[in-house]
C-alpha positions as CSV (number, residue, x, y, z in Angstrom):
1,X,0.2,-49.8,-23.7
2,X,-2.9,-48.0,-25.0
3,X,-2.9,-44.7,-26.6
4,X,-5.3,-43.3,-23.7
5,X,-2.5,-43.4,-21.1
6,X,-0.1,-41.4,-23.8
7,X,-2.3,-38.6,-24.4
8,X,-1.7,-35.7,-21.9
9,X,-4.8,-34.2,-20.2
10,X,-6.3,-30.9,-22.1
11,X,-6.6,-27.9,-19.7
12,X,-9.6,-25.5,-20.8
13,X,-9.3,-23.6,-23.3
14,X,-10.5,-20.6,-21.0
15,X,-8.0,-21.6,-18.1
16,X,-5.2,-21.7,-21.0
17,X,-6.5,-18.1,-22.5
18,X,-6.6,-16.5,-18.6
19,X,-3.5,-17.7,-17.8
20,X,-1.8,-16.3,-21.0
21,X,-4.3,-13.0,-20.5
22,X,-2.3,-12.9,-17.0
23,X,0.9,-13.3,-18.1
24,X,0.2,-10.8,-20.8
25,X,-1.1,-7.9,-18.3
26,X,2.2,-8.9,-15.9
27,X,3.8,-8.1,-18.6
28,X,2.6,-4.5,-19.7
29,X,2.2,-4.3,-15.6
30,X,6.1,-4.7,-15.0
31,X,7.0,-2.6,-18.2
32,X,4.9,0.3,-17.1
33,X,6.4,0.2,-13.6
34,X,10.0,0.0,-15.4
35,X,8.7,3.0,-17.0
36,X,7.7,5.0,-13.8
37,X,11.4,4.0,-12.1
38,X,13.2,4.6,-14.8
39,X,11.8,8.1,-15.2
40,X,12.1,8.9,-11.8
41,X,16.0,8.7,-11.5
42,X,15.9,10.0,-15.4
43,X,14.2,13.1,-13.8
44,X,16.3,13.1,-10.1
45,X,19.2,13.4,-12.1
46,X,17.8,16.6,-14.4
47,X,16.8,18.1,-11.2
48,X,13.0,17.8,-11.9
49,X,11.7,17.5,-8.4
50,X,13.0,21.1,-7.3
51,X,10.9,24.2,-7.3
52,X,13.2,25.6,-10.2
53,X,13.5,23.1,-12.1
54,X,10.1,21.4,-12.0
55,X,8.8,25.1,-12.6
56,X,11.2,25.9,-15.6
57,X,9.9,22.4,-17.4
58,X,6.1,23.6,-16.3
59,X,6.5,26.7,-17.9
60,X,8.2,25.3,-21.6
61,X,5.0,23.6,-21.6
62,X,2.3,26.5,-21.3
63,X,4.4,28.4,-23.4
64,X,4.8,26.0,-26.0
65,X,2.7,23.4,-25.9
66,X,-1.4,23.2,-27.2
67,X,-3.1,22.0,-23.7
68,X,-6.6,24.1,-23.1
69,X,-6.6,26.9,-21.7
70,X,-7.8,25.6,-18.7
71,X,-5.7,22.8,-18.4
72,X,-2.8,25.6,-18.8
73,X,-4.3,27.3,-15.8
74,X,-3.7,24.5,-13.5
75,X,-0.5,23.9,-14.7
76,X,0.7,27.5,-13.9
77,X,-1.0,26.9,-10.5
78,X,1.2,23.6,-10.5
79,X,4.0,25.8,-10.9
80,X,3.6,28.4,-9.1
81,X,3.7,25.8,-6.0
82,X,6.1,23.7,-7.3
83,X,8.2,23.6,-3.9
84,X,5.4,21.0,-3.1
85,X,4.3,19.9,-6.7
86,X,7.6,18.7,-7.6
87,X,8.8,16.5,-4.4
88,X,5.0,15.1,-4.6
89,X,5.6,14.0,-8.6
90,X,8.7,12.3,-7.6
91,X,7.3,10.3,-4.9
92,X,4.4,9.3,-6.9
93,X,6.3,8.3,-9.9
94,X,8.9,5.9,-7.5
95,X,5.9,5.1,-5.5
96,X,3.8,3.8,-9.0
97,X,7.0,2.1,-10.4
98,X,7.2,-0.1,-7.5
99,X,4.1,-0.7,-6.5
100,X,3.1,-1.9,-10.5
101,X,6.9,-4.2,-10.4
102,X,5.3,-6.0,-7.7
103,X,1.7,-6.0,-8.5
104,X,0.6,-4.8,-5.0
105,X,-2.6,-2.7,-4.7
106,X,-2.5,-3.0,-8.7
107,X,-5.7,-1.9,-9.6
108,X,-5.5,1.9,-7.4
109,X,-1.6,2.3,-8.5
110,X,-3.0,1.3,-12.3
111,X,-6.0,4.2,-11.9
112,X,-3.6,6.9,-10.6
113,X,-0.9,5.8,-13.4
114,X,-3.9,6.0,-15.6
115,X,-5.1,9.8,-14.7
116,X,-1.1,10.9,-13.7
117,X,0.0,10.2,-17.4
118,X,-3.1,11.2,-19.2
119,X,-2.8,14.4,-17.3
120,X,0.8,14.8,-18.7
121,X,-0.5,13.6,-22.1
122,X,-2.3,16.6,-22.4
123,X,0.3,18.8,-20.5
124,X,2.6,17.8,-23.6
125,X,0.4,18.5,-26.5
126,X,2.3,19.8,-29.3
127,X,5.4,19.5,-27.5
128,X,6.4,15.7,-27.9
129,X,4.9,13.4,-30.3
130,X,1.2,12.1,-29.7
131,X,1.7,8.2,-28.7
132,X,5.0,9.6,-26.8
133,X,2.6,9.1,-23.9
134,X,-0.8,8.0,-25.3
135,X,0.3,4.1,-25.5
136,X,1.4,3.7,-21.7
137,X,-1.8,6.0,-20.8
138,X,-4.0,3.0,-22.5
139,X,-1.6,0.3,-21.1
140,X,-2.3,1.8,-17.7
141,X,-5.9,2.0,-18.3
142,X,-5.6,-2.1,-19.6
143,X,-4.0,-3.0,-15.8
144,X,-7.1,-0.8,-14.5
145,X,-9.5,-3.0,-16.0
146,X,-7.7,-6.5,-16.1
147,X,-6.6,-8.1,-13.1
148,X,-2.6,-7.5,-13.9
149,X,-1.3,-8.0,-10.3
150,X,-3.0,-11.5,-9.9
151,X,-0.4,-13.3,-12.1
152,X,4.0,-12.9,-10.7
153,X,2.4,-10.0,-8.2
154,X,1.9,-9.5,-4.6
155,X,-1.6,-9.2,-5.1
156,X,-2.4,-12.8,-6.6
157,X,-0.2,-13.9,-3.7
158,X,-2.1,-12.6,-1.2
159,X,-5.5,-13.7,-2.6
160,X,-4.5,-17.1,-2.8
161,X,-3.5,-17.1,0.8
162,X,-6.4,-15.9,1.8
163,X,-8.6,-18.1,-0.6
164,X,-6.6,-21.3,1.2
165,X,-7.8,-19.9,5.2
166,X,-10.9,-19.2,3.7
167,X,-11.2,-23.0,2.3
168,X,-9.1,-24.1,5.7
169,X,-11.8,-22.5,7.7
170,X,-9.0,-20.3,9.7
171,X,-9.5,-16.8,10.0
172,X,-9.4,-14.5,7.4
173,X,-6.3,-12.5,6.4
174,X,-7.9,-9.1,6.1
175,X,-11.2,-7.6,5.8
């Protein structure tokens, strides 16, 4: 027996470094959707998504906190309104949290988890510590740019489907 049919084949070194890229951004990708769940029953259960007290926490933070004056502006606006604004934060924190567990429509849940947290970011300036929120705010921006739901996600799932009609010759899945 010759030593050539003991060696085991060598993938690419750039199939090898995508494939742990992948598993890397499913990764951030499932923790930052843990994130989003978790907060949203953390926040049920304080009452955050009624008009009092998604207003009350609104307030603490023009009050307190060192957002532009501006930015303060639309949050008392936010406020002020907060019989909408607060049921619409709690279904788009559930609604990111699952959506990133699964890795299904990835990149558009990754954007608006991108701008939804840097938003609060700045909403909580000088309340909470700096990286409180800064670190998932890049991590989301990292799943915008990557391709975090095509490894354990729906997403990769449904492209390879569709890349085996296409190569079948059957009709396509979707547009």
């Amino acid at each position: 027996m010759g030593t050539e049919s003991m060696q085991r084949p060598v993938e690419s070194p750039s199939k090898t470094g995508r494939d742990r890229a992948g598993l890397g951004l499913a990764l951030v990708r499932v923790t930052i959707g843990s994130m989003f769940v978790w907060v949203f029953f953390e926040n049920l259960g304080k009452g955050l998504y009624t008009a009092g007290g998604y207003a009350g926490l609104i307030r603490i933070y023009i009050r307190n906190g060192h957002a532009p004056g501006a930015w303060k502006a639309v949050m008392g606006l936010m406020a002020d309104n907060a019989w909408l604004t607060a049921p619409l934060q709690g279904v788009t924190e559930i609604s990111l949290g699952v959506l990133l567990l699964i890795g299904f429509f990835t990149r558009p849940a990754a954007a608006v988890a991108f701008l939804f947290l840097a938003s609060l970011w700045v909403s909580e300036w000088g309340t909470a510590w700096i990286w409180e929120l800064l670190v998932p705010v890049l991590a989301s921006l990292a799943l915008l740019v990557g391709r975090a739901g095509q490894t354990y996600g729906v997403d990769g799932f449904l492209a390879r489907r569709q890349s085996l009609a296409e190569n079948r010759g059957t009709v396509r899945l979707h547009p």
